[in-house]
N, C-alpha and C positions, 0 to 999 in steps of 0.2 A: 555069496551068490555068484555063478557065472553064467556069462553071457553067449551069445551059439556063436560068438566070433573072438571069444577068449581065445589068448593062447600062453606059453608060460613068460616070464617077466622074460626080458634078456638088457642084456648092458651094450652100450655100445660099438665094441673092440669087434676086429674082425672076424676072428673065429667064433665068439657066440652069436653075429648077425648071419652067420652062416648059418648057425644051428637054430637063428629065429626063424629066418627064412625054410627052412626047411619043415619045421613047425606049425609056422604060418599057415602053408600046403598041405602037412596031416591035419591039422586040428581044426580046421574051420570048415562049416558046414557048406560055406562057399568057397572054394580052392582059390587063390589068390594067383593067377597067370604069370611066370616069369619075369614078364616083359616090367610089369605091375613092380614088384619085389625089387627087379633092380633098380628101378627109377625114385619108386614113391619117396624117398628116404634123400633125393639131393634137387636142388633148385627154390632154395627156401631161404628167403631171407636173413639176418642174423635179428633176432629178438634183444632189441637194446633193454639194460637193466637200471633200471632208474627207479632209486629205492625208493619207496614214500616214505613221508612224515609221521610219525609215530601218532595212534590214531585217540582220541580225546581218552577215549578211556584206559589209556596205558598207566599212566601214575594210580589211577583207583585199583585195578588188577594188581599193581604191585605189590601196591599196600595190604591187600586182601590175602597174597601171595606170602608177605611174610607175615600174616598173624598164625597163618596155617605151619609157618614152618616155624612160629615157635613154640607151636601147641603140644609137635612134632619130635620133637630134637632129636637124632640120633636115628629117626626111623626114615626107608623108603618108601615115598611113597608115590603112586601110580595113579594120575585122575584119568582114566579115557575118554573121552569123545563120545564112545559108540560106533555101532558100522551101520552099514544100511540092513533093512528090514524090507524083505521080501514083501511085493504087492501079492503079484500071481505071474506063474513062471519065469519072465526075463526081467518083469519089469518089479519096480521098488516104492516103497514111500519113499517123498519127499524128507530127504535127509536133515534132523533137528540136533544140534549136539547136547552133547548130555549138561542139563542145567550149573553142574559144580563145574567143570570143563568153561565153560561159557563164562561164569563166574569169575574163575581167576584167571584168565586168559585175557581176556576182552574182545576174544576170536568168535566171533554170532552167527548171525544166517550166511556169513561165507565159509566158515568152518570147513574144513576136510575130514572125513571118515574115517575111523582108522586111528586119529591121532590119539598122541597120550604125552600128557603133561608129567612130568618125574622130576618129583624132589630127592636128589641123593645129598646124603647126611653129610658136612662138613664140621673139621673144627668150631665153622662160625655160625654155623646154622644149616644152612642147604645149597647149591650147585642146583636148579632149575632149567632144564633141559625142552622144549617142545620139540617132539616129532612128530615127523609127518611124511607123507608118502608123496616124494619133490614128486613135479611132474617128469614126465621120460623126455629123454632126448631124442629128435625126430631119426636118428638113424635106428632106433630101437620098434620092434613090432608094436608093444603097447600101444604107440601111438598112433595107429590106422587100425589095429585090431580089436582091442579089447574095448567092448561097447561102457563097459561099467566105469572105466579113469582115462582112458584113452582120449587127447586130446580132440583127434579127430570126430570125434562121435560126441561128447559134453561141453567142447568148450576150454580155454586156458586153465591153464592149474598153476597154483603158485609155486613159486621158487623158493630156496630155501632163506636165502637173503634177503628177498623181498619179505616175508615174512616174517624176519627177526626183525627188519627195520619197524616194518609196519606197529608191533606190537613189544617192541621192547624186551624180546627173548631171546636167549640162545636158543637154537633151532640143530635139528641134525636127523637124518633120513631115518626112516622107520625102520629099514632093515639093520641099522645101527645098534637099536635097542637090546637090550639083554635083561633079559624077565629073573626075578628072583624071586625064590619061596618065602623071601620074608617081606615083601614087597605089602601096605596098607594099600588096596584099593576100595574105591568107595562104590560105594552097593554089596562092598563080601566085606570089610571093617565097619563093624558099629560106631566103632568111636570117633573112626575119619568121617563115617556119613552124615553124626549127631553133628559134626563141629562146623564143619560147609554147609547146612539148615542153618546150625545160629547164627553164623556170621551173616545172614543175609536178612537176619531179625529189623537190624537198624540199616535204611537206605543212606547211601551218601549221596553227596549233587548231583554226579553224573546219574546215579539211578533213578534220582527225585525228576529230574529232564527227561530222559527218557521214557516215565510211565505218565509224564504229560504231553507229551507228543503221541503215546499210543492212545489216551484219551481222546485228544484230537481228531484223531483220524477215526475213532470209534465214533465223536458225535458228529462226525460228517457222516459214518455210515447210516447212523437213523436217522440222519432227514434224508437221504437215497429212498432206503426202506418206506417211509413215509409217501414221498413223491412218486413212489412204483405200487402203494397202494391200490389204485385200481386196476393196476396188472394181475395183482395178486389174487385181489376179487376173482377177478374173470378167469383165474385160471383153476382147476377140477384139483391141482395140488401146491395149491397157492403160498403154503409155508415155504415149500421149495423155491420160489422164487423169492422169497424174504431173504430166505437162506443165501440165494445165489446174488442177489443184490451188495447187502452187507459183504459177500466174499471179493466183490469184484474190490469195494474199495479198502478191504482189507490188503489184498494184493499187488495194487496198484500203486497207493501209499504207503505202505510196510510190508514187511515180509512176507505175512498168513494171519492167521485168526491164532489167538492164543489158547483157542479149546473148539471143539465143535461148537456150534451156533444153535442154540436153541429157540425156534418159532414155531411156539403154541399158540395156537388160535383155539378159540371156543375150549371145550372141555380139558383140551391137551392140557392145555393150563396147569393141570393139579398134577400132572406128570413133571415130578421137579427136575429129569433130566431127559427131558423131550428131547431128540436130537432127530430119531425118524422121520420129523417133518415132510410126510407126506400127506398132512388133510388141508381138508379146502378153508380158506379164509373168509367166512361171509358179514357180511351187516348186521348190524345188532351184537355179534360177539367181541370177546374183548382179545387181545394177540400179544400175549409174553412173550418178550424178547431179550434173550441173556445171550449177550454177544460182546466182543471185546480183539481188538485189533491188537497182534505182534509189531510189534517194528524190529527194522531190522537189527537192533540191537539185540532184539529176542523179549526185551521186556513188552509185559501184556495191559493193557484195561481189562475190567469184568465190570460188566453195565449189564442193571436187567431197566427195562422200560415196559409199561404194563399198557396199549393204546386201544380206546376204543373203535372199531374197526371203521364207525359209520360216522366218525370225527368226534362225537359227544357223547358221557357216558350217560346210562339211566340211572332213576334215583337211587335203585340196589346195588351196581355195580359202584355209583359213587361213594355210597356209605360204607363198602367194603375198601375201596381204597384209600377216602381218605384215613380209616383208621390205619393203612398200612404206613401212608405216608406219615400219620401219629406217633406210630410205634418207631420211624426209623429216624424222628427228629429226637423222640427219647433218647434211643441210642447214641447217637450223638450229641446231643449236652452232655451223656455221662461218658463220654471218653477223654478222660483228662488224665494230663499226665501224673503219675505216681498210681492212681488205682488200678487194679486188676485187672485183664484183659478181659473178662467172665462177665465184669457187667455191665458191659455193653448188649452183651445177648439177655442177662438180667432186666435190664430199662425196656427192651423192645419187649421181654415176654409178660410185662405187667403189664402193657397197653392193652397187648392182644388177648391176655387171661381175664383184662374188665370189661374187654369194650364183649368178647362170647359171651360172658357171664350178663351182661346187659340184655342181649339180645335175644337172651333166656338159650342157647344152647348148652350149656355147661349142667351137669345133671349136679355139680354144686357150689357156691361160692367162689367168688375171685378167689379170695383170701386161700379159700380149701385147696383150691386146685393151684396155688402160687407153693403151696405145701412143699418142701424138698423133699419129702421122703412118700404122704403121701398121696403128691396132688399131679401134677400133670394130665389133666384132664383136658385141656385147653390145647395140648402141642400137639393132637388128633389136625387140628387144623394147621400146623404149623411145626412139622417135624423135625428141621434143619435147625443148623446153628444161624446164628444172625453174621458172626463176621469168621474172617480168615485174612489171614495175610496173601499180601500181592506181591509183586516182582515178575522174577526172571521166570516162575512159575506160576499158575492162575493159581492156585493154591499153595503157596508160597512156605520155604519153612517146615514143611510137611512133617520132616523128621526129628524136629525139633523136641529137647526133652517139653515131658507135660510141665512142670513147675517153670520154661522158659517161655512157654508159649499160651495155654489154655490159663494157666494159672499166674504165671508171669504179670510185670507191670509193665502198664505202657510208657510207653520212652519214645522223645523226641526223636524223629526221622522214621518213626515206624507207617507203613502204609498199609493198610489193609479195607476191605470193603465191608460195609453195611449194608445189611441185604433182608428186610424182615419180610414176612409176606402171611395171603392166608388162602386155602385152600380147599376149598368144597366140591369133594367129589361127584360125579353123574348120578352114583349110585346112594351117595348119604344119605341114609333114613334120617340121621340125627340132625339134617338142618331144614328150615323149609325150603318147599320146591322152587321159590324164587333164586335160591343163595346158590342152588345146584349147578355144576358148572362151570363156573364160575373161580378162577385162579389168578390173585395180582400178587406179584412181586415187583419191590423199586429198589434198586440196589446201586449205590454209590463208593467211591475209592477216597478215603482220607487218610490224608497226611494228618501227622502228630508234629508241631511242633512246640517250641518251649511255650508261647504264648495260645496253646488251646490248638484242637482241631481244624483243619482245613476239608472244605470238600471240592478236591480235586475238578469233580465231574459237574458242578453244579451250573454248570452254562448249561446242559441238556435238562430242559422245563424238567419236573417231578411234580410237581400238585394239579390236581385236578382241572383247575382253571387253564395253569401254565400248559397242560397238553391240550388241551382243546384249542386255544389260540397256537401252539405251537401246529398243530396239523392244520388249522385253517389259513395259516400264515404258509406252509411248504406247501401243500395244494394249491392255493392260489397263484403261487409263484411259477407251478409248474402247467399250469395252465395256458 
């Protein structure tokens, strides 16, 4: 994308600041005055270079760095970044690098656009190259002109030493680079992209830190959320301000949010990926909230919380959640290590197939509708899977083969969430008119290790009880 005060790159030397300058004058939609041109470019400090300390996560990038190259051997290969993605006309999203980039780098929410990680093939294994597009030197136009990198306009850019220190890589300018047709990059190589998924199957320390500080800052977000409660009442598009809440201490404490935020209030509920969040929040209904803080490392929480709006649920809305919270204590007793990933969603979907069938919605049997071939009768209320892997992605792993992931065994250091729920549309004939409406999910992030399950998130209350004292406790505080 270019910006209305682009103009073409130039180097420092004097006959191309010639041809900047000159440039500078055709190309920008505001002409830059001579007087301008001669001057901007001297009376400028000298920028001392004082490298930093190689930053925590350099030895785990390393290591991640050569499992890739020896999966590798002999081939190039190219992880990019990504560039910026247009908003509307000049301006852009907010720049997120590409999660395998992120990965083996340990380069996160200050990343630069553009770059590209390249393994070239050695006797010994690979030669690991970062580049990156250094920032300009002030006698160069870039750097008053071009609104998109231009220091003047965003802000410092980094150097290319400072960055090889920072992260423990050889580094060298973008215009360096030399593209080849036999180059693996990931998102157009299958086999590079299956391999940078698995590797991120099992978390190491610094991961297992990092998505407990994004927890952190997620369960400050919902007492926020919570205490702005009767903001949200009072306002005609009251999710939005749930929504804007949770954002602020997303922002504030980490990076951004690790996925859109979704607050469903009253029927939105049963919409499993409410993000529109423009209905009103009233008393009496109950407000899903599936939200989950980036930090700046880029690792995410995914937390849903189910609250009753008016502090206390009714006796229907209890009875539907506590089976929720039933099914997702199932869930977790059966995630132990060595069995299947699979039946974890297995445990939650017997809770939720007896407790329908109990309450006579099921037009047959637990046992019929637990059928594999031909029952699912029951997942009408309950369509999703119960878990997924976490990380550096809210859906972590994504391209991981099916037998390492769905079908796979669970292994110490794995993290992923448990998330069961049930949901009774506005319009289901098939439940009574009390149930209608009516949508709770609870959804929690556990760690595997060798000695059983961890749940990560379990400081933010989940049972029925625990949220009612929990919002009588943050309301009265904000009081």
């Amino acid at each position: 994308m270019t910006s209305e005060h682009d103009t073409t790159e130039q180097t420092g030397d004097d006959a191309t600041q010639t041809a900047g300058t000159a440039a500078a004058r055709t190309n920008s939609r505001q002409p830059f005055p001579q007087g301008f041109l001669d001057t901007i470019s001297t009376g400028w400090a000298e920028r001392p270079e004082t490298l930093p300390a190689p930053r925590t996560q350099t030895r785990y990038a390393a290591a991640r760095r050569a499992a890739v190259s020896a999966a590798f051997l002999g081939k190039r290969l190219v992880i990019p970044a990504g560039s910026l993605k247009q908003r509307s006309n000049d301006t852009d999203y907010p720049f997120r690098a590409h999660s395998a980039f992120a990965h083996l780098t340990g380069w996160a929410a200050d990343s630069e656009p553009d770059s590209l990680l390249v393994f070239d093939p050695t006797a010994q294994g690979h030669d690991v190259t970062l580049y990156f597009r250094e920032r300009a030197d002030r006698t160069t136009s870039e750097f008053y002109s071009d609104a998109t990198i231009g220091e003047f306009w965003i802000g410092p850019r980094p150097a290319l030493s400072g960055v090889a220190a920072d992260l423990g890589l050889k580094t060298a300018h973008l215009d360096d680079f030399a593209a080849s047709d036999a180059d693996l990059v990931v998102d157009e190589d299958a086999a590079l992209t299956q391999f940078v998924s698995e590797l991120r199957l099992v978390k190491d320390e610094y991961e297992i830190a990092e998505m407990r500080r994004a927890i952190e800052i997620t369960a400050n977000g919902f007492d926020d959320i919570i205490r702005d409660l009767p903001r949200a009442i009072a306002h005609p598009r009251g999710e939005r301000i749930v929504e804007g809440v949770f954002h602020q201490r997303a922002r504030s404490d980490g990076s951004w949010e690790g996925y859109d935020t979704i607050a469903a209030s009253g029927p939105h509920a049963c919409y499993l990926h409410w993000t529109r969040n423009d209905g009103a929040v009233i008393e009496g209904d109950l407000i899903l909230i599936d939200a989950g803080a980036e930090g700046d490392s880029l690792y995410t929480a995914d937390i849903t919380r189910t609250l009753p709006v008016s502090g206390t649920f009714s006796d229907v809305q209890r009875r539907i959640y506590d089976t929720v919270v039933e099914a997702a204590d199932a869930a977790f007793a059966a995630a132990s290590v060595g069995v299947p990933f699979r039946t974890v969603h297995a445990a939650a979907m017997d809770v939720i197939a007896r407790r329908t069938a109990e309450w006579g919605l099921l037009p047959v049997s637990a046992e019929e509708a637990l059928d594999a071939d031909r029952g699912g009768q029951h997942r009408r209320y309950m369509v999703h899977g119960t878990s997924h892997h976490l990380g550096i992605d809210v859906h972590d792993c994504a391209q991981a083969r099916r037998e390492m992931y769905y079908d796979g065994l669970i292994e110490p250091g794995m993290v992923f969430t448990i998330e069961p729920g049930l949901y009774f549309q506005i319009d289901d004939l098939t439940v009574p008119e009390e149930y209608r409406g009516i949508g709770v999910r609870i959804e929690d992030d556990i760690l595997i290790t060798a000695d059983g399950p961890v749940n990560l998130s379990a400081a933010i209350p989940r049972t029925s009880a625990e949220v009612e004292a929990w919002i009588a406790r943050v309301q009265d505080g904000a009081s």
